[in-house]
N, C-alpha and C positions, 0 to 999 in steps of 0.2 A: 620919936621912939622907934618908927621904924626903920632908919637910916643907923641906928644904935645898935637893933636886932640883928642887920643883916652883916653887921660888921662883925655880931659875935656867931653871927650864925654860920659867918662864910668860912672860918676854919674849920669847924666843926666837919663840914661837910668834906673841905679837902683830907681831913683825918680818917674820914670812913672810907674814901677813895682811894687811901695809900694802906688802905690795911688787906692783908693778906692768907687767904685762909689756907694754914698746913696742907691741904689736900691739893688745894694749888699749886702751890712751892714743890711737893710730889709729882707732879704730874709732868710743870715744867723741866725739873732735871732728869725723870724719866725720860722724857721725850727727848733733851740735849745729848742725855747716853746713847739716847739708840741713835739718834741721827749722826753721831761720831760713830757708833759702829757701823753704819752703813756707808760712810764717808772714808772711813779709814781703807779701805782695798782702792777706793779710787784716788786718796792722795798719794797711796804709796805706788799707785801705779803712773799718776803727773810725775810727782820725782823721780822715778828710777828711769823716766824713758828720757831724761836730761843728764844723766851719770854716763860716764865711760864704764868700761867692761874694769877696769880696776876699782874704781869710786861703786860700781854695783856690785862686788865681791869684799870689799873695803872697807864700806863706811857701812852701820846700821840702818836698816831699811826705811824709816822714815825721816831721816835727814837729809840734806840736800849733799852734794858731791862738789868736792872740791873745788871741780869746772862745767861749768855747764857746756852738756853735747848735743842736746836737744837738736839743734843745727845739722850736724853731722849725721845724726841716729837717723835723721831723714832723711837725707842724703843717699846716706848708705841703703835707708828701706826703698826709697823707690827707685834706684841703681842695682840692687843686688839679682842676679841671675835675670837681668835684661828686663828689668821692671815687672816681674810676673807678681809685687803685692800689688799693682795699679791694678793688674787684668784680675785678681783676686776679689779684689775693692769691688770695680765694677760688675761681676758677676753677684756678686753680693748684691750691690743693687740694684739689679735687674730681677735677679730671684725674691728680694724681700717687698719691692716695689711694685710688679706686675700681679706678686701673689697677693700684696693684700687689698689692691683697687677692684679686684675681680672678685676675692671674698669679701668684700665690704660691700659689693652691688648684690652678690647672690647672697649673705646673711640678710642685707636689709630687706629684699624683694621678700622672704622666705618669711622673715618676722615679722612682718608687714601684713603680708597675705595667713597668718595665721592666727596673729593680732584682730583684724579688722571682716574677715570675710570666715564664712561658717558653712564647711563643706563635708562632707564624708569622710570620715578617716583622719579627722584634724588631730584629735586629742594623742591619737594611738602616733600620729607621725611626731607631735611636739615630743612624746616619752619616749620614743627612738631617738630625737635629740640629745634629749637631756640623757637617756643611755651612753651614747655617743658619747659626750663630754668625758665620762666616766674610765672611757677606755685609754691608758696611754699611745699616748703616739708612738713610743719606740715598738710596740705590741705588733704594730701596723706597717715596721719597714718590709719584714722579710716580705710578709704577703704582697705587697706593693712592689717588691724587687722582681719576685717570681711572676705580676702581672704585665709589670712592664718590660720586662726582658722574654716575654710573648710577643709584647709587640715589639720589639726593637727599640725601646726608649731609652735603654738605659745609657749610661755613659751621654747624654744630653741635657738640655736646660729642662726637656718639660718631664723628664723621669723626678725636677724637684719642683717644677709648676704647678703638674695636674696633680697630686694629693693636695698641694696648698692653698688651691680655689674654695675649698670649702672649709668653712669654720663655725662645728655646731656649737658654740661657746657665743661668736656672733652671732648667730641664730637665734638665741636662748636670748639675748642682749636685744637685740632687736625688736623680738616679738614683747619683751616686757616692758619697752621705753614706748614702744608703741603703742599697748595698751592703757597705760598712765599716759601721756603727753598729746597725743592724736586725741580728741575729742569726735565722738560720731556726729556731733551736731554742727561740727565743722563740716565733714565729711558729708554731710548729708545737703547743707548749703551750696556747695560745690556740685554737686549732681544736680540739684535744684536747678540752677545756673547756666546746668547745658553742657558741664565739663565733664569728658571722658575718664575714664578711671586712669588710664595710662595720664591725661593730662594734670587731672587730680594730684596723684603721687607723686607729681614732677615739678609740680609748682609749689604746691600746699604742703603735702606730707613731707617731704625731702626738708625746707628747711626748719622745718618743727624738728626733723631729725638731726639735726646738724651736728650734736652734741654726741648722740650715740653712734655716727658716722664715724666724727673721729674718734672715738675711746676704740670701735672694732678696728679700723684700719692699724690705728696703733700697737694692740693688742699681737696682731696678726702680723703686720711690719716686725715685732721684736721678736715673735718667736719663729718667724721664716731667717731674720737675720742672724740670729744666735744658734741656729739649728744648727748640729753638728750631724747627729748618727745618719739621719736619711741620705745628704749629700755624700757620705763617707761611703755608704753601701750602696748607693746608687750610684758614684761618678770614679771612674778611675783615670781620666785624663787632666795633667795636672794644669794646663788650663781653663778647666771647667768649674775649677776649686771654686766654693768661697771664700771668706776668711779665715772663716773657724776651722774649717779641714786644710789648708794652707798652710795656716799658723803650725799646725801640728804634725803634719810632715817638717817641719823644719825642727822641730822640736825630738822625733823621731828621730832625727836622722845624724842627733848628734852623738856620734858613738861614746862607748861608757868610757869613763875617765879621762877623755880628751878635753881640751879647754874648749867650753862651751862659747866658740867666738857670733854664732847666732841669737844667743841669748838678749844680745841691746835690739838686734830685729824682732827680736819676738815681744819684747816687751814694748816697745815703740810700737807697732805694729798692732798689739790689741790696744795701746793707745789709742791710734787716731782710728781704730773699728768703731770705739765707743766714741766721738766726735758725733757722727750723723745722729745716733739716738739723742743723744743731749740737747742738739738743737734741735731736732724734732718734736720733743715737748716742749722744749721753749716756746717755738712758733706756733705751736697749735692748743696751746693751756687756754687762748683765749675763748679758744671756742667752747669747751668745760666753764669757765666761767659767766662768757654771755649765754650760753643755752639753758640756765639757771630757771630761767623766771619763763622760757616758752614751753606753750600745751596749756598754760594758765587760762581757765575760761571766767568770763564773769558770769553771773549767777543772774 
């Protein structure tokens, strides 16, 4: 009888596992809409950087082009006016790179020590933060242009360095991951132990943080690299550019009604910009995913 039971029991069961509740069905083609809307600028921007300048003016913007130039489109981007997208490229990543290693040590130090240590004046400095947060950053060029062309910064790399050391968003991130995930009774083992505070934070705390390391650094990476208006009003040598101010003198500069022969650079060009971000989440999702389950204490 029970070899009879389970024989009728077993479809029954794969019946309830294949049934699907409306709000489900909702939810998933909600989410397939929005993920083709957010997909859609970046497929029309793979095919158009593979179109010649007639198949990009020719054919409908999300179909492919007659012949693929993909080849040539890069050719011509890093040949055109003596390679200055390469020295573009790499000032890019020098500004997006050096700014967010340096604000990912000063958020984490900051959030850390606000998190864990209880001093005078803490509460009032974390609501200056989160103030901070609140203020745009384009709010912050002109005064930053007017401070650094005090001192002579301007037209150099650190007139877009030194605003972009700090990041009161990582701050904010920091000091909250570290309140949830640092455990004091860790922290206090550790001192027990014989270890410095400075060794404490470098052994212990850091890889408990490894998770909120990389979401700031990322954070900070995307918006030092996509930053437009500060480099625009702070640098006027054109190879100080980065991408984004680069891209757009080329874009400027093509006079009205003339045949826009720049347009396959420009669009090639924020192609391979978005390239480095792409794999940069790829390669570091892992650490979002294994930092999941660390700060976990047993009881």
């Amino acid at each position: 009888m029970s070899v009879r039971a389970a024989r009728v029991t077993a479809p029954r069961r794969s019946n309830r596992r294949l049934k699907l509740k409306p709000s489900s069905v909702l939810i998933a083609v909600f989410l397939f809409v929005l993920s083709m809307y957010f997909l859609a600028p970046l497929y029309w921007l793979v095919v158009s950087s593979t179109k010649t300048l007639e198949d990009l003016f020719g054919t409908p913007g999300l179909w492919v082009g007659k012949t693929l130039n993909f080849g040539q489109n890069l050719e011509r981007l890093f040949t055109y006016n003596g390679g200055i997208y390469l020295r573009w490229l790499g000032n890019t990543f020098l500004y997006a790179g050096v700014s967010a290693v340096v604000a990912t040590g000063v958020a984490t130090l900051g959030g850390y020590a606000l998190a864990k240590f209880r001093f005078r004046g803490r509460n009032l400095a974390f609501s200056l933060i989160l103030g901070a947060i609140l203020v745009p950053n384009t709010a912050l060029v002109l005064p930053l242009y007017l401070l650094m062309s005090r001192l002579g910064l301007t037209d150099t790399a650190w007139a877009v360095l030194l605003p972009s050391f700090v990041s009161p968003f990582g701050v904010y991130l920091a000091r909250v991951y570290s309140a949830a995930s640092v455990p004091d009774e860790l922290l206090d083992a550790a001192r027990v132990d014989g270890s410095s505070e400075l060794r404490t934070f470098l052994t212990v705390v850091l890889p408990v943080l490894a998770p909120a390391l990389v979401t700031i650094f990322m954070f900070q990476f995307v918006a030092v690299w996509n930053n437009f208006f500060l480099p625009l009003v702070m640098l006027s040598s054109e190879t100080n550019f980065p991408v984004t101010v680069g891209l757009q003198t080329w874009n400027v500069g093509i006079p009205s009604g003339a045949q826009p022969v720049l347009i396959n650079l420009i669009v090639t060009g924020s192609f391979v910009a978005v390239v480095p971000l792409l794999v940069g989440f790829l390669l570091l999702q892992r650490y979002w995913a294994g930092g999941l389950t660390l700060g976990s204490v047993k009881g």
